[in-house]
SEKE-963290 format. One line per 2 residues: number of its first residue (from 1); their letters; for each residue x, y, z of C-alpha. Coordinates in steps of 0.02 Angstrom, whole numbers, plus 50000, padded with zeros to 5 digits. Each point is the difference from the previous one (the first is absolute). Layout:
% SEKE-963290
NUM) a) X,Y,Z ~ ... .
//
This chain:
% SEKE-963290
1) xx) 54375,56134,55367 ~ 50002,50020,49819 .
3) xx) 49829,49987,49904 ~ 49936,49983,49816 .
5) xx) 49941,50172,49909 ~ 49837,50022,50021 .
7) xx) 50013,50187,49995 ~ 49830,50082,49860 .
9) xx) 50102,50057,49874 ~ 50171,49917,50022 .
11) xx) 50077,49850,49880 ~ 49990,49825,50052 .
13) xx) 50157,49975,49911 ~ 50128,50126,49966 .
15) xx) 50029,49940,49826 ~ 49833,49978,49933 .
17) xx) 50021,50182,49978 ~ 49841,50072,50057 .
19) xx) 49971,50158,50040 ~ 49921,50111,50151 .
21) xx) 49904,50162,49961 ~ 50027,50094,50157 .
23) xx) 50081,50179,50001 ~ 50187,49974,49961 .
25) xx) 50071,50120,50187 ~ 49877,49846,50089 .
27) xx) 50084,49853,49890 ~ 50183,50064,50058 .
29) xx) 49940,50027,50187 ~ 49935,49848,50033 .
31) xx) 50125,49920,49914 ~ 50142,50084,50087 .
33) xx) 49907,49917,50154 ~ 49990,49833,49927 .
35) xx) 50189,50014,49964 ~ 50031,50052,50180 .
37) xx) 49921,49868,50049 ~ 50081,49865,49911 .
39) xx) 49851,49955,49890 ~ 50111,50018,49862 .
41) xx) 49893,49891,49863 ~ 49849,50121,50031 .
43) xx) 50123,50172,49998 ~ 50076,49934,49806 .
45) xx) 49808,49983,49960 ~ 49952,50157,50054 .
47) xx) 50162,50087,49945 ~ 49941,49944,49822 .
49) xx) 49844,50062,50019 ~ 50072,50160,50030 .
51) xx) 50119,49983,49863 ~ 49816,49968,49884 .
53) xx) 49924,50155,50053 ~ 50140,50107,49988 .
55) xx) 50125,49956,49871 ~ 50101,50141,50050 .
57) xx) 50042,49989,50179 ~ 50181,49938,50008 .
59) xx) 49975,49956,50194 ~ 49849,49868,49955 .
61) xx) 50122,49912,49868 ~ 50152,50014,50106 .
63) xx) 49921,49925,50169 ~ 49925,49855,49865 .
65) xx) 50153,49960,49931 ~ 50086,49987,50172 .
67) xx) 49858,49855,50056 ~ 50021,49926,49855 .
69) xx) 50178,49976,50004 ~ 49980,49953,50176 .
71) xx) 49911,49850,49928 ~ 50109,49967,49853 .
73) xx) 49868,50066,49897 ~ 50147,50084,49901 .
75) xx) 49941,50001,49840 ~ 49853,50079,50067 .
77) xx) 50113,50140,50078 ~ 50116,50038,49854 .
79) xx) 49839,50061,49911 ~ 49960,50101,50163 .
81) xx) 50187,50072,50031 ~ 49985,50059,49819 .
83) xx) 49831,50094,50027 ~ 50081,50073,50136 .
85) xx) 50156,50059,49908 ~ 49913,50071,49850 .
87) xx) 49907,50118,50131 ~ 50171,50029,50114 .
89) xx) 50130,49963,49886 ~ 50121,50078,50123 .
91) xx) 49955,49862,50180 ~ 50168,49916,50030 .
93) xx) 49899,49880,50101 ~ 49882,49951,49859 .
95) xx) 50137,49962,49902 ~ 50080,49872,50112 .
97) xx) 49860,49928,50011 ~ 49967,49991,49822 .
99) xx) 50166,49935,49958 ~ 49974,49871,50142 .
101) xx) 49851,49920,49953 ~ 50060,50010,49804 .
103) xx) 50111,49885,50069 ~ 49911,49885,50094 .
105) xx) 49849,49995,49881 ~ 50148,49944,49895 .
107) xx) 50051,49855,50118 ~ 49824,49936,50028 .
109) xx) 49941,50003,49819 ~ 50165,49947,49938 .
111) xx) 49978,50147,49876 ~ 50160,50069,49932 .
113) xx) 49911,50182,49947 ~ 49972,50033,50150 .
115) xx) 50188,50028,50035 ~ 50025,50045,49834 .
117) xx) 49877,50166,50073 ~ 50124,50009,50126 .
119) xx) 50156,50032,49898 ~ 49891,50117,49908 .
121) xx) 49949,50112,50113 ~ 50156,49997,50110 .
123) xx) 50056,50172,49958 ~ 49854,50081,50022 .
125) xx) 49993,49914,50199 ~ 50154,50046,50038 .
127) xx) 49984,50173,49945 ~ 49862,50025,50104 .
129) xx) 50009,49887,50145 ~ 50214,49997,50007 .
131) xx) 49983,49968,50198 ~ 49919,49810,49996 .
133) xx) 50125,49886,49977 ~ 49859,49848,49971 .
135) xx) 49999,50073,49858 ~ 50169,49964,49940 .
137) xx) 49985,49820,50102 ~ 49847,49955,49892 .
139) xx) 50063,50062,49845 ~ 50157,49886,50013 .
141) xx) 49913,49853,50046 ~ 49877,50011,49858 .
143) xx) 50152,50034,49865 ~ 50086,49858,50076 .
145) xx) 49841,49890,49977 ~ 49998,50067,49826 .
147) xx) 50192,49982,49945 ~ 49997,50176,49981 .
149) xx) 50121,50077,50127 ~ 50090,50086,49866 .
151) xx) 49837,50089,49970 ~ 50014,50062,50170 .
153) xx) 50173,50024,49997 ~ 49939,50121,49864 .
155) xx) 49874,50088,50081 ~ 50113,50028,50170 .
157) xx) 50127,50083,49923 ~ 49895,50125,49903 .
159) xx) 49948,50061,50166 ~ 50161,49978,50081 .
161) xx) 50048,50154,49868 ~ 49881,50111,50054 .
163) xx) 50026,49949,50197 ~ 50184,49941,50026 .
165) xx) 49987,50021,50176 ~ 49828,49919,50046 .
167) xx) 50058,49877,50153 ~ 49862,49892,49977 .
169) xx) 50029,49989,49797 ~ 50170,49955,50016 .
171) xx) 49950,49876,50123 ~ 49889,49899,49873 .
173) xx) 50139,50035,49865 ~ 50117,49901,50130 .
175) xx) 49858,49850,50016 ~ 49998,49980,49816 .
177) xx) 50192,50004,49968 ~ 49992,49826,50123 .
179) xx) 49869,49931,49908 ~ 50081,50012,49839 .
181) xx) 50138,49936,50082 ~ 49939,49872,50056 .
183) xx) 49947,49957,49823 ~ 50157,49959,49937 .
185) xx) 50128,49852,50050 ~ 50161,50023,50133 .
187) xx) 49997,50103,50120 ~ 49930,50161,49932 .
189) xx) 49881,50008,50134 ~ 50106,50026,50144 .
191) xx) 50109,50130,49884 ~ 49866,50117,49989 .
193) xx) 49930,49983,50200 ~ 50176,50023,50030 .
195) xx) 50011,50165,49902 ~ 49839,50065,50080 .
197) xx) 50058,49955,50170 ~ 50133,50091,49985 .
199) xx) 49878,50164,49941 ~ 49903,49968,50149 .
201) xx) 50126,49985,50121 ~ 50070,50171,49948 .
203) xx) 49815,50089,49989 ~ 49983,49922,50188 .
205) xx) 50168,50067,50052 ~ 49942,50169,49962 .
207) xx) 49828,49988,50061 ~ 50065,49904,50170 .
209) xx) 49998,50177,50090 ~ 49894,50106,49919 .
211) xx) 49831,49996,50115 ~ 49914,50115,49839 .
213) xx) 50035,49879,49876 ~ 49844,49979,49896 .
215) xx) 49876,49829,50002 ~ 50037,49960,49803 .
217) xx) 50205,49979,50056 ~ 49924,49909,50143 .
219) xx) 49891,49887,49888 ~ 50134,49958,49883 .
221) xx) 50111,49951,50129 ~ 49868,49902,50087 .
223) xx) 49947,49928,49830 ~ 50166,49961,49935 .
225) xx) 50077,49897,50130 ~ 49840,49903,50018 .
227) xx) 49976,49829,49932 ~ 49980,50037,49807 .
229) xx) 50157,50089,49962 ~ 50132,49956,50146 .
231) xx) 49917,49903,50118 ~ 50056,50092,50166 .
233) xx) 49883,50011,50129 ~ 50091,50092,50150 .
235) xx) 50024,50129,49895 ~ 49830,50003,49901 .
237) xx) 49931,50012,50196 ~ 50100,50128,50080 .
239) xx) 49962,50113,49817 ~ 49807,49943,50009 .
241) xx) 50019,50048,50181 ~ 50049,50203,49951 .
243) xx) 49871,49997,49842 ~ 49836,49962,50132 .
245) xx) 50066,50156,50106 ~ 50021,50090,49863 .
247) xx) 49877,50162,49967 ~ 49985,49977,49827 .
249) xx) 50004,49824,49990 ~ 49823,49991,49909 .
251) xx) 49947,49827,49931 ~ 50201,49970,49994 .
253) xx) 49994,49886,50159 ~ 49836,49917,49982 .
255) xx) 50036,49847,49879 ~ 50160,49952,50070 .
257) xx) 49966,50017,50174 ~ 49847,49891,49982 .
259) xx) 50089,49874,49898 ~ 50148,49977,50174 .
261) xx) 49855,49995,50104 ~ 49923,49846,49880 .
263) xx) 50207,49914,50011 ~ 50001,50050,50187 .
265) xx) 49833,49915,50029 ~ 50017,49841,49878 .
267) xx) 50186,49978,50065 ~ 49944,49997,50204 .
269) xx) 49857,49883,49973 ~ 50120,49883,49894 .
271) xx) 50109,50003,50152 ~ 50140,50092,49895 .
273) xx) 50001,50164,50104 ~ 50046,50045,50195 .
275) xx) 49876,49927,50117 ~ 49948,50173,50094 .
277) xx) 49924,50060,49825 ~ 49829,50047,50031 .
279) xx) 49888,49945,49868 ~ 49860,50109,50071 .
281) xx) 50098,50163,50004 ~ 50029,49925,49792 .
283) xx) 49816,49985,49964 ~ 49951,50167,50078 .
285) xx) 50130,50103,49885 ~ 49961,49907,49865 .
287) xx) 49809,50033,50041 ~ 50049,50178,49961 .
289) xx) 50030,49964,49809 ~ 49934,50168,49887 .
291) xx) 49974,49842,49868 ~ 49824,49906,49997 .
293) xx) 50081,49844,49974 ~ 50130,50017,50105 .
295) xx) 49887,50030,50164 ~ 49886,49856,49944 .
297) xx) 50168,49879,50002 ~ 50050,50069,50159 .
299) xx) 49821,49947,50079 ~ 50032,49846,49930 .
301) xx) 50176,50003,50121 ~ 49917,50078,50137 .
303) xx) 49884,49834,49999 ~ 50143,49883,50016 .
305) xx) 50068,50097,50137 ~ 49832,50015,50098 .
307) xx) 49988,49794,49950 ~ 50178,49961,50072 .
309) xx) 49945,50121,50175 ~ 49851,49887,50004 .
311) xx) 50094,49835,49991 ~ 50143,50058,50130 .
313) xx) 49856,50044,50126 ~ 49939,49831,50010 .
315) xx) 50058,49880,50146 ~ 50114,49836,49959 .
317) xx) 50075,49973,49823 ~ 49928,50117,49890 .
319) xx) 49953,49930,49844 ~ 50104,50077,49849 .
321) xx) 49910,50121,49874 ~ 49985,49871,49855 .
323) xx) 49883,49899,50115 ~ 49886,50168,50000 .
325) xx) 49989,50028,49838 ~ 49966,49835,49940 .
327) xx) 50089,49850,50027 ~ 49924,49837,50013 .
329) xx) 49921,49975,50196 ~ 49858,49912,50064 .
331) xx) 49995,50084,50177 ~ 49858,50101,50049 .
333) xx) 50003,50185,49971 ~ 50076,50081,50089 .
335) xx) 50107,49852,50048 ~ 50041,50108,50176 .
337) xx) 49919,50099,50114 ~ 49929,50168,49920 .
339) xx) 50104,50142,49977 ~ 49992,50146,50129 .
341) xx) 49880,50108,49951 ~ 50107,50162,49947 .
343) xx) 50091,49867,49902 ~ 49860,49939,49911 .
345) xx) 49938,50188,49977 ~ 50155,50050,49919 .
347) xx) 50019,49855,49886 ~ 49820,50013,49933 .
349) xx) 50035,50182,49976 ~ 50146,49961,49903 .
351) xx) 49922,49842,49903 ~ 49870,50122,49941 .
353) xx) 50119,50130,49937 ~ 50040,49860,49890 .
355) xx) 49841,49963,49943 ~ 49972,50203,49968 .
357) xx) 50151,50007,49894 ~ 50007,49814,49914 .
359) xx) 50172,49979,50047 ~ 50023,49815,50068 .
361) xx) 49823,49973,50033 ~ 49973,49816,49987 .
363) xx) 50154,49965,50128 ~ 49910,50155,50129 .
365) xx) 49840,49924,49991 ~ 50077,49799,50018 .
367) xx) 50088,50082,50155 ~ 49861,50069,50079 .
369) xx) 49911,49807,50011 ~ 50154,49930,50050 .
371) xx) 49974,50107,50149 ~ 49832,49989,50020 .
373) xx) 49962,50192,49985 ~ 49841,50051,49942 .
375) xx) 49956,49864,49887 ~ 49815,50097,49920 .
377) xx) 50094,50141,49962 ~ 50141,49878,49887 .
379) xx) 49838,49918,49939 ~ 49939,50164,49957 .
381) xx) 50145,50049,49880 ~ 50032,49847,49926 .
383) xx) 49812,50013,49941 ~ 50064,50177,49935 .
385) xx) 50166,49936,49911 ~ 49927,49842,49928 .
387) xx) 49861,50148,49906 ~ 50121,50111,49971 .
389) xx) 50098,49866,49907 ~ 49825,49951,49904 .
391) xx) 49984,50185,49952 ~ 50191,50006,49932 .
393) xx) 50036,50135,50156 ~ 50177,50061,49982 .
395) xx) 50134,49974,50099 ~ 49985,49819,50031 .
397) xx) 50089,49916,49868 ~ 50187,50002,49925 .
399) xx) 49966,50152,49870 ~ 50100,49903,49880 .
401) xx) 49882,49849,49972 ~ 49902,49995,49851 .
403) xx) 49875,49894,49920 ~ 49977,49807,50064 .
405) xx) 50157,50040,50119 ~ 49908,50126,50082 .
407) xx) 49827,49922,49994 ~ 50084,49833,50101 .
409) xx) 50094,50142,50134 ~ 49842,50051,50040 .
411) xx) 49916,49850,50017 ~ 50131,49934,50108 .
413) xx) 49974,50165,50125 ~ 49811,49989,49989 .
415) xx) 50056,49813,50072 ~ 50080,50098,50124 .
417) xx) 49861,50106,50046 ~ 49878,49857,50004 .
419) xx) 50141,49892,50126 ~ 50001,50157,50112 .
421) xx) 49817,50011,50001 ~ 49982,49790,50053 .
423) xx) 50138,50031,50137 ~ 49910,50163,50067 .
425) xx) 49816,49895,50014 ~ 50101,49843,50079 .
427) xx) 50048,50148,50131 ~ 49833,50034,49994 .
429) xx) 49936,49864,50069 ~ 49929,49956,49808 .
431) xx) 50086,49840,49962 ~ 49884,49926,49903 .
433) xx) 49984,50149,49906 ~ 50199,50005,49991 .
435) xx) 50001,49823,49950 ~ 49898,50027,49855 .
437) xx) 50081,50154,49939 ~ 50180,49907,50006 .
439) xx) 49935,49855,49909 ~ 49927,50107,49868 .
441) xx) 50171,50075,49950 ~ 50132,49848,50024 .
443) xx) 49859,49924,49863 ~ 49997,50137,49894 .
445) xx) 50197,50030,50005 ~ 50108,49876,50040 .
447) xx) 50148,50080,50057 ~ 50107,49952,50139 .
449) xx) 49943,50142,50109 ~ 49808,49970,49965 .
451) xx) 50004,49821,50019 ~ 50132,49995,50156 .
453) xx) 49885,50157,50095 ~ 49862,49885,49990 .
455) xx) 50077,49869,50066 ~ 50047,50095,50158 .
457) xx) 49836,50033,50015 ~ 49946,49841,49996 .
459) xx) 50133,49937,50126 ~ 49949,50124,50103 .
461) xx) 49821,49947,49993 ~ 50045,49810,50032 .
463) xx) 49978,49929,49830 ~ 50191,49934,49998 .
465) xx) 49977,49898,49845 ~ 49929,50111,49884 .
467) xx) 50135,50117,50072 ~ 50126,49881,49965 .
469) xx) 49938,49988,49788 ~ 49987,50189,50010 .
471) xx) 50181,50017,50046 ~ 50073,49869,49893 .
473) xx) 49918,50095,49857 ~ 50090,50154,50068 .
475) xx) 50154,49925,49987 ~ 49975,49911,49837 .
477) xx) 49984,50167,49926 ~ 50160,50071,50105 .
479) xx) 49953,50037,50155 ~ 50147,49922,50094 .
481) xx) 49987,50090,50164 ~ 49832,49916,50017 .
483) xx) 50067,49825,50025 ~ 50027,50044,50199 .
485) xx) 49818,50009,50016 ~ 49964,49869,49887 .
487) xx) 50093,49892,50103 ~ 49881,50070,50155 .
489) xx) 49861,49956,49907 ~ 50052,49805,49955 .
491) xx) 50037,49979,50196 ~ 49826,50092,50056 .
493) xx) 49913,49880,49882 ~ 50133,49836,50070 .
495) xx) 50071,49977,49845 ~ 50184,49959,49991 .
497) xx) 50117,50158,49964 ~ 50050,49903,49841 .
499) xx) 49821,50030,49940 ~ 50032,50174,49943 .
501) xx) 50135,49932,49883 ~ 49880,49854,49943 .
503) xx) 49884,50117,49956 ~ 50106,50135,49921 .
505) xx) 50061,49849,49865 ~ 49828,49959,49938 .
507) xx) 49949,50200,49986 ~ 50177,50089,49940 .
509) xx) 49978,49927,49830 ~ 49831,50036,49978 .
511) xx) 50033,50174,50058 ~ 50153,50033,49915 .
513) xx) 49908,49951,49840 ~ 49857,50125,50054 .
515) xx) 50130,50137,49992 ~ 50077,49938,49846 .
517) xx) 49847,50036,49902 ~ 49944,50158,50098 .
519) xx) 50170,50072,49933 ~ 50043,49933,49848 .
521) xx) 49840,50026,49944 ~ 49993,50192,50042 .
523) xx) 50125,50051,49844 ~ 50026,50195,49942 .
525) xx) 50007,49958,49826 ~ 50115,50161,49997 .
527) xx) 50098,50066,49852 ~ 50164,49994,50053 .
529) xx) 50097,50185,50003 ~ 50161,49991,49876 .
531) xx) 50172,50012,50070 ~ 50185,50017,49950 .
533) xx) 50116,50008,50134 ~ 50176,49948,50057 .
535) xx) 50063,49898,50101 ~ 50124,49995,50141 .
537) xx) 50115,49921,49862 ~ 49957,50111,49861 .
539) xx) 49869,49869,49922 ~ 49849,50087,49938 .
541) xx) 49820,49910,50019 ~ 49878,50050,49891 .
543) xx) 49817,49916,50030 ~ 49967,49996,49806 .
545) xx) 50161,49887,49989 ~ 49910,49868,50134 .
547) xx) 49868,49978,49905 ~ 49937,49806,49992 .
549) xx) 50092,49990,50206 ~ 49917,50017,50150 .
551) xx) 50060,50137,50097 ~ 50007,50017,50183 .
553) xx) 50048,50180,50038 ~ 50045,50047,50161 .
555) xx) 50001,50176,50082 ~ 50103,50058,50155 .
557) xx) 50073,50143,50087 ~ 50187,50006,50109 .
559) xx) 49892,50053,50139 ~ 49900,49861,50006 .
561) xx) 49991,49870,50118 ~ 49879,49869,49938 .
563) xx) 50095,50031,49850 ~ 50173,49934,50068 .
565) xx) 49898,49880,50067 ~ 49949,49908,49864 .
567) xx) 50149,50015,49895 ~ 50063,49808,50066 .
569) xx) 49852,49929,49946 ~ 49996,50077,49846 .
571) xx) 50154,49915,49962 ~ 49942,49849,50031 .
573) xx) 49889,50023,49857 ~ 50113,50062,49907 .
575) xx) 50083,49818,50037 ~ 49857,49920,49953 .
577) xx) 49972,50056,49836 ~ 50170,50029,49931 .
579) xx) 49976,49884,49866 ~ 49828,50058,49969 .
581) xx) 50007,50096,49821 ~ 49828,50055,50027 .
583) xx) 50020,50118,50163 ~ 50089,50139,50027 .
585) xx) 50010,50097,50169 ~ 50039,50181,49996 .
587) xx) 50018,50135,50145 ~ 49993,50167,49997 .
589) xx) 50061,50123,50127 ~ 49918,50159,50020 .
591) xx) 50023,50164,49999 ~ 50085,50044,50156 .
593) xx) 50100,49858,50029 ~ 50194,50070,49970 .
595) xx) 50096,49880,49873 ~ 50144,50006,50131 .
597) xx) 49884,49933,50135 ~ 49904,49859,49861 .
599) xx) 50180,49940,49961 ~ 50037,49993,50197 .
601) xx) 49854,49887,50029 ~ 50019,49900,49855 .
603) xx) 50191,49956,50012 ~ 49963,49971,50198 .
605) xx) 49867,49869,49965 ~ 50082,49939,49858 .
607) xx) 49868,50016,49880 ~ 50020,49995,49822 .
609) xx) 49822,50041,49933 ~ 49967,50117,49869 .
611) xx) 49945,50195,50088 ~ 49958,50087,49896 .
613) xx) 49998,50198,50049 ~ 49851,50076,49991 .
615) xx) 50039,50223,49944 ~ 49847,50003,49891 .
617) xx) 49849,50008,50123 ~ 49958,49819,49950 .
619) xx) 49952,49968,50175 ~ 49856,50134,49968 .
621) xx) 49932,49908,49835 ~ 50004,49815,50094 .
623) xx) 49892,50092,50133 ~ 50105,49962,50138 .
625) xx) 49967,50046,50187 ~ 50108,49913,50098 .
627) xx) 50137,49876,49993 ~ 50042,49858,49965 .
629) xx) 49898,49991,49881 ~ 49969,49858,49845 .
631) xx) 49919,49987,49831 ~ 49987,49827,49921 .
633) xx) 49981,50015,49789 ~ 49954,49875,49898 .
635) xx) 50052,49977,49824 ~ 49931,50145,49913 .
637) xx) 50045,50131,50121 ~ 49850,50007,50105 .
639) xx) 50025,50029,50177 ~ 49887,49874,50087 .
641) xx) 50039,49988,50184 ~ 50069,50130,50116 .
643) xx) 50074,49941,50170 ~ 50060,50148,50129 .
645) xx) 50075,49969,50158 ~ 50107,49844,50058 .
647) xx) 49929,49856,50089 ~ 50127,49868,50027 .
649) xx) 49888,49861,50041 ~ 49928,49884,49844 .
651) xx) 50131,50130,49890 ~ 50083,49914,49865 .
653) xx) 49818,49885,49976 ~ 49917,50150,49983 .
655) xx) 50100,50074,49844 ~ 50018,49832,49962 .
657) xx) 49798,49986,49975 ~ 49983,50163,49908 .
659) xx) 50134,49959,49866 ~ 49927,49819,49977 .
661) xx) 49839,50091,49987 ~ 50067,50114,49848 .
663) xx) 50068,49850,49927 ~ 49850,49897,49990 .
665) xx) 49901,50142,49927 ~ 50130,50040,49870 .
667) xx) 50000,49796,49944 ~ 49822,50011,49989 .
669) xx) 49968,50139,49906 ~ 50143,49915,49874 .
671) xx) 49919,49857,49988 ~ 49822,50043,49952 .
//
């Protein structure tokens, strides 16, 4: 099991910076072992010292800036990919991963320069590391982020002069002729796959019998009738297929084979592939990933597959996966007779992986108590996590939070922690020490998990009407799939089942107003970024032409779901406050969502909203992670509230609140 650094000499925290004076060959021994052994917080640390005592080792700053990236430290690892490239400017594999976490340190800061750097250094990448094509992949994405695709168009076809027959250039040149396509209206789009099909189809004539035909023909092929340009999987396959027996394949194979093994995997557990796939077979390939991160997602996998072996062993109706890793139950744990004990074995083995390489490792550790497996050692690491979380630990939290949004993450997994700790003592034998501990954090954050955890424990420990006000609370504050045991509790304690609704009217307004103020009190007080863009019509918006309205700006992506989602009841607002002079509601679709495919969606749900398209990188300046996402501004352009996600329930009273909200403030501050 993993432990806390308590190692003379070694950092506490990996980004307090400090230092360890031992000779540099012993700093990169030991940790070379501490990377081997998946004690990857304490091999960054000790990789850094290194890096300290010997500015000039390339190997210290490149195994750094590999942990770091691992942890989406990627700032961090820029800095350390460009040590390493100033001391071996020549390392294709340096420069991927420069250009790689350029981008993502991009994403996460929502920091255009960093794929400005990108663009800039593009030429120089390719002419020493022509043979990566994440290179090209990240270079795209980041221009297309940007608005600046004709940058790269730029850049692409000064090296396409010097190399005119590089297979795996003139596959990215045939990526960005479809997204510029798909850029403009009609059916451009399918023009230009059509016109590369037909390129391909005559490159794969030729190569159909040649058994020496050499792994860049074999990528493009592979590449090009994959799901970016034409979308044609048989044939991506059977070309993938050649490129992994291929002698010179290289890194050519790696990225896109692991990516089919991801679809192949996600596909059979949605029930979308053949039955006979075996999942297993999936997670050990993809346990064979040369990328950090990639091996630490497939351990993730592996976990669900050793989970859904577990479940399938035991007798009667198994219970379904969701119930493992935390739905609402009462039963005992394990609610069934113990697992064999090779079962057992192998699933702790596989929850601990987890825990090793923080992939999934709140939804391991629930599914270890569910079963009843070693419940000191789960106490054990959630007394690790909830200090590693206290210490600001990497690899714990969504690397894109910052500021109060990340400070209220981590509270709400140090909740976590402390939950997993009270249901390891309960298995304990503890209770009252359980008891206590639950208590302490449904009063200290009253969320629907905290407050409807303790009140399982409390059922459980025959207090049924405290249980029942514990659950209510729960779901007051949107914990629906509590009411079933809510409804246990009111007929434990021989109440009436209509009790639960009784009860649920004299607290949902009280709660509800609880909320109100915990959010609209928490404003960003933001300077909103300046726009100008065009809409679907040809209408251009500019913010400083709203000035004196309250905005509600919406972002969203084709590929979307939630996004599609909520487009019905965002009409309904739109309904609502047609008359309303003093709101306006704008979208924006980003980069990457073709104007062929917005129009699609838009004339199929009949929408007639404003979307606006975003080919400036605007999504970068709103620091946007993920979509839907919405910005409420009030009257003078200052973004107050940001909303991401889509939760149907209480929708339209939410936005609702938060534009009455910027309403009363602005007649306020008029009238004093």
């Amino acid at each position: 099991m993993r432990r806390h650094l308590t190692l003379t000499g070694v950092c506490l925290s990996v980004l307090a910076g400090c230092g360890d004076a031992r000779p540099h060959a012993e700093l990169m021994a030991d940790a070379a072992a501490d990377a081997e052994a998946i004690e990857f917080e304490r091999a960054m640390a000790r990789y850094d010292s290194a890096r300290a005592a010997s500015p000039d080792d390339a190997e210290a700053h490149r195994q750094y800036a590999t942990l770091a990236s691992y942890f989406s430290l990627h700032a961090a690892a820029v800095r350390a990919w460009q040590r390493v490239l100033e001391l071996e400017p020549g390392d294709p594999a340096a420069w991927e991963g420069y250009v790689h976490d350029l981008r993502w340190a991009g994403i996460f800061e929502t920091d255009r320069r960093y794929g400005e750097r990108i663009l800039q250094v593009l030429p120089e990448a390719l002419r020493h590391a022509p043979d990566r094509p994440v290179i090209y992949d990240e270079a795209q994405d980041a221009a297309e982020d940007l608005g600046q695709l004709d940058a790269y168009r730029t850049v692409l076809a000064e090296v396409r002069a010097t190399r005119p027959d590089d297979q795996i250039l003139l596959h990215a040149v045939g990526a960005l002729r479809v997204a510029l396509a798909e850029r403009e209206e009609g059916d451009r789009g399918q023009v230009v796959r059509d016109s590369i099909g037909a390129a391909l189809d005559a490159l794969a004539a030729e190569a159909e019998d040649d058994a020496d035909v050499a792994a860049p023909v074999l990528y493009r092929l592979a590449a090009g009738y994959d799901f970016r340009v034409l979308r044609r999987e048989d044939d991506a396959d059977r070309w993938l297929e050649r490129l992994e027996a291929a002698p010179d394949r290289g890194v050519l194979a790696d990225d896109m084979r692991y990516w089919d093994l991801t679809l192949d995997f996600s596909m059979a557990r949605g029930g979308y592939a053949d039955s006979t796939v075996d999942l297993a077979r999936l997670a050990a390939e993809g346990l064979k990933s040369r990328d950090l991160g990639g091996r630490g997602a497939w351990v993730d996998r592996n976990h669900t597959v050793v989970t859904e072996r577990a479940l399938a062993s035991i007798d009667g109706d198994a219970p379904s996966s969701r119930t493992v890793w935390g739905a609402a139950t009462v039963a005992a744990e394990p609610p069934h007779a113990p697992l064999a004990p090779e079962v057992a074995g192998e699933l702790f083995d596989a929850s601990m992986a987890v825990v090793q390489w923080r992939e999934g490792v709140f939804s391991a550790l629930r599914g270890l108590l569910y079963f009843g497996i070693e419940p000191q050692a789960v106490l054990d690491e959630a007394v690790a996590i909830e200090e590693d979380l206290r210490a600001h630990s990497p690899g714990y939290l969504y690397p894109g939070l910052r500021g109060d949004e990340r400070e209220r993450s981590r509270q709400i997994l140090i909740d976590r922690a402390r939950i997993l700790r009270a249901r390891a003592l309960t298995q304990l034998g503890e209770t009252e020490a359980a008891g206590e501990l639950f208590e302490q954090v449904a009063t200290e954050s009253r969320r629907e998990t905290t407050l409807g955890e303790y009140g399982r424990h409390l059922l459980r420990t025959d207090r049924p009407v405290e249980a029942l006000d514990a659950f209510v609370e729960a779901i007051a504050f949107g914990g629906s799939r509590f009411e079933p045991l809510a409804e246990e509790a009111a007929a434990a304690a021989d109440l009436s089942p209509e009790t639960v609704e009784e009860r649920l009217a004299v607290r949902r307004p009280v709660v509800e107003e609880e909320m109100d103020r915990r959010e609209l009190g928490d404003r960003l007080e933001r300077e909103a970024p300046a726009f100008a863009l065009a809409d679907q019509t040809g209408i251009e918006w500019r913010l400083s032409d709203l000035e004196g309205k309250i905005v509600v700006l919406k972002f969203w992506a084709t590929w979307c779901g939630p996004c599609l989602q909520e487009f019905p009841h965002f009409v309904e607002l739109l309904e609502t406050y047609e008359d309303d002079e003093d709101v306006v509601f704008l979208t924006v679709a980003t980069a990457g969502s073709p104007r062929e495919e917005v129009a699609r969606q838009i004339e199929e749900g009949g929408f007639t909203f404003p979307v606006m398209f975003d080919e400036q990188g605007l999504a970068l300046d709103y620091e946007i992670l993920g979509y839907p996402t919405t910005f409420y501004l009030d009257r003078a352009g200052t973004i107050q509230f940001k909303r991401e996600g889509f939760e149907e329930s209480g929708y339209e009273e939410g936005v609702a609140r938060r534009i009455d909200a910027l309403r009363t403030t602005a007649d306020a501050s008029a009238s004093s």
